[in-house]
Backbone as numpy.savetxt, mean C-alpha at the origin, in Angstrom:
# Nx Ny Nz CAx CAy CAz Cx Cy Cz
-76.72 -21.63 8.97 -75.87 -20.53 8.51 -74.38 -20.87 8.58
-74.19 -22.13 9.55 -72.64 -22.31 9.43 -72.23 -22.76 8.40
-72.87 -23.75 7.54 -72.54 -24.40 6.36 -71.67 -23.85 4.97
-72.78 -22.65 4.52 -71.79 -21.74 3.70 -70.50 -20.83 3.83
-70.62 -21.12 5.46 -69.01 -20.42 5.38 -67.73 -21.25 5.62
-68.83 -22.55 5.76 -67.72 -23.85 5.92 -67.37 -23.89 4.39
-68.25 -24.06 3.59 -68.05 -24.00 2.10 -67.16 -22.90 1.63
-67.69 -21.47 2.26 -66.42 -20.55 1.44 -64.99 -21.25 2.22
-64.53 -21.30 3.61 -63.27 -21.75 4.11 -62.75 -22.74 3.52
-63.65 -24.12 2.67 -63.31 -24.55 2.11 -62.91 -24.16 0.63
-63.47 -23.58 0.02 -63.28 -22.99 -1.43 -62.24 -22.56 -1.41
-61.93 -21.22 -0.23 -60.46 -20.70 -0.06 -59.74 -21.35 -0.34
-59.68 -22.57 0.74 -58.36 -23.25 1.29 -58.23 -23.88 -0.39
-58.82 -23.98 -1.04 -58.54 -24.95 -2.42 -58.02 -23.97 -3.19
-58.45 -22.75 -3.37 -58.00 -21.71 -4.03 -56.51 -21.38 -3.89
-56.08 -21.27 -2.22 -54.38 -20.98 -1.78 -54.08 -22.09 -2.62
-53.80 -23.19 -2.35 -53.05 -24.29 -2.46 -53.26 -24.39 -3.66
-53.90 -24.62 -4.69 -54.19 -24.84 -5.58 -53.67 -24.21 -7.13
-53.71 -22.91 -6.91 -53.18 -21.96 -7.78 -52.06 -20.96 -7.70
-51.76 -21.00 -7.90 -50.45 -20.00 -8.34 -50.36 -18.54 -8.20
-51.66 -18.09 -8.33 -51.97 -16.72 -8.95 -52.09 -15.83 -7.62
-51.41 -14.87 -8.03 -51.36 -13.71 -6.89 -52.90 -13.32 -6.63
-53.47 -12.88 -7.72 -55.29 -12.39 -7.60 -56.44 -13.51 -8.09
-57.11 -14.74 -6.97 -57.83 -14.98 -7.40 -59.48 -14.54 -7.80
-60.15 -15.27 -8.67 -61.22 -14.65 -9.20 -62.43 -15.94 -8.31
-63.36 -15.38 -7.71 -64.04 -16.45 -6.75 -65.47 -15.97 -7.19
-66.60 -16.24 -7.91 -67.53 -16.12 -7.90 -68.52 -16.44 -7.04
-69.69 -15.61 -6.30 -70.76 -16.36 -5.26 -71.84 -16.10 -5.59
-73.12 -17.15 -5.08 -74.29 -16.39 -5.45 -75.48 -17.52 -4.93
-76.33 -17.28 -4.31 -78.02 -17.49 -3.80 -78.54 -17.91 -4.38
-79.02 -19.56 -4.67 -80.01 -19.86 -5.47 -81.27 -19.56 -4.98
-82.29 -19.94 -5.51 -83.85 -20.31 -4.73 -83.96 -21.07 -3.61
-82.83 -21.44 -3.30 -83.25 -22.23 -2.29 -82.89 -22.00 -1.23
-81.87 -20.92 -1.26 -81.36 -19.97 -0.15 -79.80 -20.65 -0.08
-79.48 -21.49 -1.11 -78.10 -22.18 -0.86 -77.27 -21.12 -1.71
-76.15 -20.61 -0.93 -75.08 -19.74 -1.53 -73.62 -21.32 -2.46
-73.57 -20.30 -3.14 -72.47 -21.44 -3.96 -71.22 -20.35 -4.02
-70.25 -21.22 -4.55 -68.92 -20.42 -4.81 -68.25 -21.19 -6.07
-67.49 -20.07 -6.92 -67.33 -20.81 -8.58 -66.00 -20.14 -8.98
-65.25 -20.68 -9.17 -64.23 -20.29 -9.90 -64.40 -20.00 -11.60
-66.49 -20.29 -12.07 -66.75 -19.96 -13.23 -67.70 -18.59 -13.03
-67.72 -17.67 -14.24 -68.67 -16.83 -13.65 -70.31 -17.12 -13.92
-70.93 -16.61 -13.32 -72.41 -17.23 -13.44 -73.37 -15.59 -13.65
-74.12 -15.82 -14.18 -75.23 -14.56 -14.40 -75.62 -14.05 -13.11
-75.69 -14.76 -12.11 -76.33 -14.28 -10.73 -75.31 -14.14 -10.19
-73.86 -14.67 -10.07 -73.05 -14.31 -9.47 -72.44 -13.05 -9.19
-71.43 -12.80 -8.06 -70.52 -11.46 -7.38 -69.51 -12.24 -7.85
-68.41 -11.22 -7.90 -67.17 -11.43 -7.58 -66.58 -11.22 -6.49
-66.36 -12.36 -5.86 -64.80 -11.32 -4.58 -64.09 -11.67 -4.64
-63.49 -10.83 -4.48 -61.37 -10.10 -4.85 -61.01 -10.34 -3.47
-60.18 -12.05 -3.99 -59.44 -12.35 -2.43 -58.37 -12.27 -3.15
-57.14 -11.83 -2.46 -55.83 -11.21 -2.60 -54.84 -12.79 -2.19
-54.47 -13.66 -3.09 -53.77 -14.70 -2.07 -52.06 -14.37 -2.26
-51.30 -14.30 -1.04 -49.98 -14.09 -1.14 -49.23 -15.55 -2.41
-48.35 -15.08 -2.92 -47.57 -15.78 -3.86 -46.81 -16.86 -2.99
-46.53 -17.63 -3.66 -45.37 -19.05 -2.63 -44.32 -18.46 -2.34
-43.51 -18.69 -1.90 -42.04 -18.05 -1.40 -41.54 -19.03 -2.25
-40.45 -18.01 -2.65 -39.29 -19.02 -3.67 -38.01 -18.59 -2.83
-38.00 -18.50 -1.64 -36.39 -17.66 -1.33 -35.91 -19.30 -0.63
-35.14 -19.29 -0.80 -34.00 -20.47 -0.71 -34.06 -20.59 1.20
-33.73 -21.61 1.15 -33.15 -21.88 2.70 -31.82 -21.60 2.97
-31.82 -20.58 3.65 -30.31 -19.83 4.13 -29.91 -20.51 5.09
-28.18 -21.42 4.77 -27.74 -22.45 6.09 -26.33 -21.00 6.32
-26.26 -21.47 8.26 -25.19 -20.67 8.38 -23.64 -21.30 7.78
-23.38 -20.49 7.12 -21.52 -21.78 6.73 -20.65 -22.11 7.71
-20.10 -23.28 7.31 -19.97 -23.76 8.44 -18.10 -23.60 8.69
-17.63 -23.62 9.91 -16.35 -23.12 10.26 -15.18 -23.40 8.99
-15.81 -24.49 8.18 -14.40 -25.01 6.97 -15.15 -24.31 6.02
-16.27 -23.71 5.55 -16.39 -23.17 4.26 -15.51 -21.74 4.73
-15.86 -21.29 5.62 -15.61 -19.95 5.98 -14.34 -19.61 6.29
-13.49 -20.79 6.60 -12.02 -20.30 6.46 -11.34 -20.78 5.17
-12.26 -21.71 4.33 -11.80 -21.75 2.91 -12.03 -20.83 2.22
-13.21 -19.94 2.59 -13.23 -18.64 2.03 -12.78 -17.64 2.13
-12.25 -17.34 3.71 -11.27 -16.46 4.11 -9.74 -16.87 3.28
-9.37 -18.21 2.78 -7.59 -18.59 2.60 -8.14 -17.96 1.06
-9.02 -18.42 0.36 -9.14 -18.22 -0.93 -8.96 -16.02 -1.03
-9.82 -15.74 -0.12 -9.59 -13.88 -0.73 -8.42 -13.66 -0.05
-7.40 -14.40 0.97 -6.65 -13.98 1.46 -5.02 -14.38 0.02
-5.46 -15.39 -0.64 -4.66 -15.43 -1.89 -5.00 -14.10 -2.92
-6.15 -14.01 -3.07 -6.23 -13.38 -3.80 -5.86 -11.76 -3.67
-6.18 -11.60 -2.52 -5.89 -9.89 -2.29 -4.05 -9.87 -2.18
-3.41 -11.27 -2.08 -2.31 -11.48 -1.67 -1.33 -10.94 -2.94
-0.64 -9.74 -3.61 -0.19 -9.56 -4.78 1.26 -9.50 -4.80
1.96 -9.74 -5.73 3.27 -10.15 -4.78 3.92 -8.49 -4.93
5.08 -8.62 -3.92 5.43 -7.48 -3.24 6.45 -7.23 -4.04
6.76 -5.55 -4.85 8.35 -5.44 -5.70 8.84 -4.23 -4.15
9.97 -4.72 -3.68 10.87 -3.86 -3.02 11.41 -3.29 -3.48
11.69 -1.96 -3.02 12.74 -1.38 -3.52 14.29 -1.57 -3.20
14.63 -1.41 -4.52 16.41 -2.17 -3.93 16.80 -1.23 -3.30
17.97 -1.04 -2.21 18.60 -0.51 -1.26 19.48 0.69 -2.16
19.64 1.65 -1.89 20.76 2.97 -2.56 21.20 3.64 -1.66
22.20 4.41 -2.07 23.23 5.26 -0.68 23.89 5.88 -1.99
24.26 7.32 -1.65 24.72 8.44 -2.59 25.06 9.77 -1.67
26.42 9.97 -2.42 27.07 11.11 -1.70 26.43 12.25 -2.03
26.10 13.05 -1.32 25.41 14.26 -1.40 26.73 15.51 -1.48
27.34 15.19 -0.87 28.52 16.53 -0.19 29.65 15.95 -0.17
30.95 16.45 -0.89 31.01 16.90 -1.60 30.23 16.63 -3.31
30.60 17.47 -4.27 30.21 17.17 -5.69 31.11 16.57 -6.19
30.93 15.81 -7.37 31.86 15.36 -8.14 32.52 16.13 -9.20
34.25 16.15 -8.60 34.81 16.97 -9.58 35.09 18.50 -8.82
34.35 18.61 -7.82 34.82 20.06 -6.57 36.21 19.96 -6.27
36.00 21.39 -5.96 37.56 21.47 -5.20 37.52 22.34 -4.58
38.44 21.52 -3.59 38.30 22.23 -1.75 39.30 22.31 -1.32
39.33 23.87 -0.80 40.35 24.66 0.07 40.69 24.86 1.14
41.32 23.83 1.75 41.40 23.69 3.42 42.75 23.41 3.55
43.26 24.25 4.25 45.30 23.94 4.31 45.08 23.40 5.56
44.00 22.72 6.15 44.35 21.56 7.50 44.00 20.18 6.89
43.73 19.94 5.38 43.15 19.12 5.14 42.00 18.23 5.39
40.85 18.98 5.79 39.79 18.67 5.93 38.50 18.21 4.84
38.15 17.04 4.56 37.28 16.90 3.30 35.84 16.52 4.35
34.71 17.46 4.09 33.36 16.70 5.16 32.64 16.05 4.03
32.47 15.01 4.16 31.41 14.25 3.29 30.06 13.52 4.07
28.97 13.94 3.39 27.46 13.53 3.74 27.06 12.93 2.21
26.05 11.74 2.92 25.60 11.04 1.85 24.42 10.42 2.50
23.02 9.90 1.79 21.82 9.65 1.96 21.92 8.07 1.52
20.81 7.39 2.27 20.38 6.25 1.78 19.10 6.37 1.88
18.16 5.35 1.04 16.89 5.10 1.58 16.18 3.72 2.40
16.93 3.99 3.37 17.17 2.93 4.13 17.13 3.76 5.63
16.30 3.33 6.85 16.76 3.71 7.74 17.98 3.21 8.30
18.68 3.70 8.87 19.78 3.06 9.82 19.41 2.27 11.03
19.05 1.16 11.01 18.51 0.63 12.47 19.01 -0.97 11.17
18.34 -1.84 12.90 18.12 -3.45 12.57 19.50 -3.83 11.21
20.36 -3.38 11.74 21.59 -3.77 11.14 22.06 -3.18 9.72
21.72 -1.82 9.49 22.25 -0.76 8.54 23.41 -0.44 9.00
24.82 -0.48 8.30 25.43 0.80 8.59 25.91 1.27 7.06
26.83 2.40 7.01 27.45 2.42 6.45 29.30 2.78 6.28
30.03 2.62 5.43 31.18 2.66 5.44 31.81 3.79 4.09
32.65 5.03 4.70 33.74 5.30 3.24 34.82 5.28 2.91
34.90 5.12 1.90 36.04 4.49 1.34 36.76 5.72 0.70
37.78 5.67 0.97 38.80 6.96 0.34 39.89 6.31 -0.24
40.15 7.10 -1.65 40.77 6.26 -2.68 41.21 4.75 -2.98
39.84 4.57 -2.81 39.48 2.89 -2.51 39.99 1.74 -1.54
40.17 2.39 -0.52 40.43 1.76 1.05 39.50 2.32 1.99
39.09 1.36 2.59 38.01 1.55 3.81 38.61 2.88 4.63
37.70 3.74 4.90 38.43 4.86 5.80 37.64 5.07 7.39
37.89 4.48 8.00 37.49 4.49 9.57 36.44 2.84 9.88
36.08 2.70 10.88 34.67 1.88 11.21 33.36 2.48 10.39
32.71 1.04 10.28 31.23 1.11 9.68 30.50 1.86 10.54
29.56 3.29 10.18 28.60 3.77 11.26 27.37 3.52 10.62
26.72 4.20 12.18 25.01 4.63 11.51 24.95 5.68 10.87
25.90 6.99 11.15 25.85 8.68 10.54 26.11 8.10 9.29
25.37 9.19 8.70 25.86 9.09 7.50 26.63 10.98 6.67
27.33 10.92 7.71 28.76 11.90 7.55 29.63 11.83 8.21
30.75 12.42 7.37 32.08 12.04 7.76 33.05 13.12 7.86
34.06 13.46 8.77 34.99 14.61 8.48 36.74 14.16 9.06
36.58 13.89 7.27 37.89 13.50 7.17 39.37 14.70 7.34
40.33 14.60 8.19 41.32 15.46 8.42 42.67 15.12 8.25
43.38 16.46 7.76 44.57 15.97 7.20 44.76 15.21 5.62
44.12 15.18 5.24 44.24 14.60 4.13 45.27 15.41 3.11
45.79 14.56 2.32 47.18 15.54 1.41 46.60 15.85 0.53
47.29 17.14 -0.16 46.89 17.85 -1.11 46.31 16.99 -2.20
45.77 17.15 -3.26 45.50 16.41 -4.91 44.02 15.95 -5.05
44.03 14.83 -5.75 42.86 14.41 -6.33 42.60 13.57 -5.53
41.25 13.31 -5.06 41.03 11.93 -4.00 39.67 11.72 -4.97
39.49 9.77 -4.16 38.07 9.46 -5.20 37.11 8.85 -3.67
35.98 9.68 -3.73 35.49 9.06 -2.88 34.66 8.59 -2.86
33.52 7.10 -1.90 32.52 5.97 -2.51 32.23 5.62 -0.93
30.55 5.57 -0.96 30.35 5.08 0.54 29.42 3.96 0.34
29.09 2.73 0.90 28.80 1.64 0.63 27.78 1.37 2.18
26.48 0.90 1.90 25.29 0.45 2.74 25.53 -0.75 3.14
25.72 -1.11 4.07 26.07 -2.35 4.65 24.49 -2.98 5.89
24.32 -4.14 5.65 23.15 -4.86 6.38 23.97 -5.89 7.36
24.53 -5.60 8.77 25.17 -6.94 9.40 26.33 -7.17 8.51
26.71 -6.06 7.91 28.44 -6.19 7.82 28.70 -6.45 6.19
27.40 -6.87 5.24 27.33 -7.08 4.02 26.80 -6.08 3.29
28.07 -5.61 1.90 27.53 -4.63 1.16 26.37 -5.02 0.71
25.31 -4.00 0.45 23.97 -4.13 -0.14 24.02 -3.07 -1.09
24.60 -2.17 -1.12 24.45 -0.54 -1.78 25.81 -0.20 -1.93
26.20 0.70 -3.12 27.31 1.36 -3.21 26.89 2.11 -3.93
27.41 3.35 -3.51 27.17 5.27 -4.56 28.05 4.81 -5.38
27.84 6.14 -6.31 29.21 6.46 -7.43 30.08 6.79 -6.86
31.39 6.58 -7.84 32.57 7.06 -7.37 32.69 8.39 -7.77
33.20 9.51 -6.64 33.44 10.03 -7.00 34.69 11.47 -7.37
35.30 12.30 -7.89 36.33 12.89 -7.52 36.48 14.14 -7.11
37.43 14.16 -5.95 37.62 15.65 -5.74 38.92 16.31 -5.92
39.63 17.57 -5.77 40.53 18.18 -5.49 41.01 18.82 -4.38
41.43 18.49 -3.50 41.62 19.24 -2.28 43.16 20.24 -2.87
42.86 21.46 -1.97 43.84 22.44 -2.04 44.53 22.51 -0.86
45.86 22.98 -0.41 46.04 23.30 1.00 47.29 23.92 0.06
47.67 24.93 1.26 49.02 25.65 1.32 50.34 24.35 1.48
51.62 24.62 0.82 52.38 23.63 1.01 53.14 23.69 2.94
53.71 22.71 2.90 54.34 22.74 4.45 55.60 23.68 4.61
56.18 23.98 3.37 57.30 24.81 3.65 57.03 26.31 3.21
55.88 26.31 2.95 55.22 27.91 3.27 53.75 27.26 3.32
53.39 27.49 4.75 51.92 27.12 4.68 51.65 28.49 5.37
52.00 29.38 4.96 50.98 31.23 4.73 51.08 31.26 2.99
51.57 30.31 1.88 51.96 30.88 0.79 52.87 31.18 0.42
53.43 31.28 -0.81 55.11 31.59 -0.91 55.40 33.25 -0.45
56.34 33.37 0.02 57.23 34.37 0.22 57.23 35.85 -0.50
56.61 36.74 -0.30 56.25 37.60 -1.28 57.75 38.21 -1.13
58.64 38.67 -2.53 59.76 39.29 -2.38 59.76 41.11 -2.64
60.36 41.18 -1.26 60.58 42.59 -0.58 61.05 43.70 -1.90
60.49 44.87 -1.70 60.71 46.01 -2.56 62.24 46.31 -2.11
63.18 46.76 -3.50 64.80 47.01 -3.33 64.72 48.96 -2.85
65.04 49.13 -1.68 65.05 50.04 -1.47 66.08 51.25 -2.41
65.04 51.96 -2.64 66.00 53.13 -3.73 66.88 53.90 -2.90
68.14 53.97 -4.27 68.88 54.43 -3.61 69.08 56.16 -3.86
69.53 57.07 -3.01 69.13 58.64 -3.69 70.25 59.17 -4.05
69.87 59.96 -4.65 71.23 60.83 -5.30 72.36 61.62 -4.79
């Protein structure tokens, strides 16, 4: 009785290796003589059995990469994600006064505020300039309250400085300051009613 199942283990084993096919077709069957056979043809006396053989593996041999693929692959997406950078250029603009205002202060006072987009740190300052001469030290504020200033038209311009170098300059721009004069600073002299004289 061991024989025929040495024969089917053998038939199998020829069947895996042999073929390709996910479902082989295995015919068996009992002669007269009590000898079982096995056929990959079908025979009149034969069964079929439905042996199921797994397919070959086709999946690749997965190697781990090795320390130089993997930082050639890291420099390569690190170019690529790398896009080049547009900065924005540096600006500074007077906010306060307007251009073309006019301001009424008989102590001569002009306050001017102006914005950059720039923080003030790591060597920002800025500087203004009143009728185109530097007017005080470079700061970090960015306002100013200028006093005394004489009556008329002034032009004023404040300039972004990085470590002492212009980077930025606003528009120029103009104002009018008003003040009372010095030899009537209440206004001129209103002249007195001539007292009537009676009859």
């Amino acid at each position: 009785m061991t024989k025929p199942w040495r024969t089917l283990f053998s038939v199998l084993l020829f069947f895996t290796l042999a073929t390709p096919c996910v479902h082989a077709k295995i015919y068996t069957w009992t002669d007269e003589n009590g000898v079982v056979h096995f056929s990959d043809q079908p025979n009149p006396q034969a069964k079929e059995l439905k042996i199921d053989v797994p397919p070959p593996s086709k999946k690749a041999p997965t190697t781990a990469p090795t320390a130089t693929s993997q930082s050639q692959g890291e420099r390569h997406l690190l170019f690529d994600t790398e896009l080049p950078k547009h900065t924005t250029p540096s600006s500074i603009q007077i906010m306060s006064p307007l251009h073309q205002q006019t301001i009424r202060n008989n102590e001569g006072i002009i306050t001017v505020s102006a914005v950059a987009n720039r923080a003030m740190d790591k060597g920002h300052t800025a500087r203004l300039y009143l009728d185109g001469k530097a007017h005080g030290k470079a700061q970090t504020r960015l306002d100013w309250r200028l006093v005394n200033i004489d009556r008329g038209s002034h032009q004023l311009q404040v300039k972004l400085l990085k470590y002492g170098k212009v980077i930025a300059s606003s528009e120029k721009i103009t104002v009018f300051l008003h003040r009372a004069s010095r030899l009537h600073p209440k206004g001129p002299p209103v002249p007195m009613p001539k007292p009537h004289k009676g009859l």
